[in-house]
N, C-alpha and C positions, 0 to 999 in steps of 0.2 A: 504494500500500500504506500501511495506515495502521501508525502508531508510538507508543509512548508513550516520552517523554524523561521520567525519575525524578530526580528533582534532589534528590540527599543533601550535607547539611552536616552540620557538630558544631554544635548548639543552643548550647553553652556559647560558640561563638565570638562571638556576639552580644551576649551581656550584658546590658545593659539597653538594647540598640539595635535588637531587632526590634519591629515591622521598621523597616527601616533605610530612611531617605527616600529614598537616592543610588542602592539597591540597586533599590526597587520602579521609579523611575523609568529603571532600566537595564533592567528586564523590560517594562517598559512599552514603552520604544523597542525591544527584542527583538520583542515582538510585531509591532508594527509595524512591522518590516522579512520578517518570515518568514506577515504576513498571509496571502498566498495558500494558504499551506498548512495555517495554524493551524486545525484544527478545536474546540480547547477546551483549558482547561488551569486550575487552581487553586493557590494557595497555600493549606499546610495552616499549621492552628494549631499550639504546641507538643505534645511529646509529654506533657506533663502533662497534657494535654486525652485521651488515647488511652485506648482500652477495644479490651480484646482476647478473641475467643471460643475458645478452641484445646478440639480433641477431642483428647482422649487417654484410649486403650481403650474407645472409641466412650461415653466420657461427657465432657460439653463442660461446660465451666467456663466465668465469664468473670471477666477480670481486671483492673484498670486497671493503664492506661500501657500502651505499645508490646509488640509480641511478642517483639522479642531486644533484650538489652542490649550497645549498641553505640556506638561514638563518631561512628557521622555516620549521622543518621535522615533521613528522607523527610520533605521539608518543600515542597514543592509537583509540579505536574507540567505538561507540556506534551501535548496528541493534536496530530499532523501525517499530513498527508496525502500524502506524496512520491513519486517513481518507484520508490525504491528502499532501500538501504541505506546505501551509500553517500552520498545525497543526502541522508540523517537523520544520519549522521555532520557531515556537514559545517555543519547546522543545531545540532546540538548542539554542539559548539566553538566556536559563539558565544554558548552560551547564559552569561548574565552569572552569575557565583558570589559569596558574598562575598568568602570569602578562602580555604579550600580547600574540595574538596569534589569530588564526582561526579557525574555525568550518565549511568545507565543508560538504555540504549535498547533497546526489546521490541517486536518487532513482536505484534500484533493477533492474536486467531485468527478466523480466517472461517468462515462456513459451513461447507465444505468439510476444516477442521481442518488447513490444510497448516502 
């Protein structure tokens, strides 16, 4: 079953340090330990880079910067391809953070929409 692992941090924690050398080279070895399963994954720019399209009352706007204002935005991702859930848990708890931060995990919809 494939996965997406969401990796939110607060941008402000960085400072003038993204990205941060110690960090990329801790995803890097990330990757290369959870290879087999990795099917894809990017690091995003900052949210100052962001452009947002929302409908609302079926007329769509777009707006820059991100859609909600929050203290820890989406700043890269991981796809996995694992047995289960469980197995995408335990992949995500090694996934390397700066300093706080979260790891959502989503499974995939299929064909089939389960």
């Amino acid at each position: 079953m494939k996965y997406m692992l969401m990796v939110y941090e607060n941008e402000a924690s960085f400072g003038d340090k993204r990205p941060d050398p110690g960090l990329i080279k801790r995803h890097m070895e990330f990757q290369q330990d959870i290879k087999v399963h990795h099917v894809g994954g990017a690091g995003l720019k900052g949210v100052a880079t962001a452009t947002t399209v929302r409908t609302d009352g079926g007329r769509q706007v777009v707006h820059d910067g991100p859609f909600a204002e929050t203290k820890e935005q989406l700043g890269g991702f991981y796809l996995i391809d694992v047995p289960d859930l469980d197995a995408a848990i335990g992949i995500a708890r090694k996934l390397p953070l700066f300093k706080n931060g979260a790891v959502e995990i989503r499974p995939l919809m299929t064909a089939d929409a389960d």
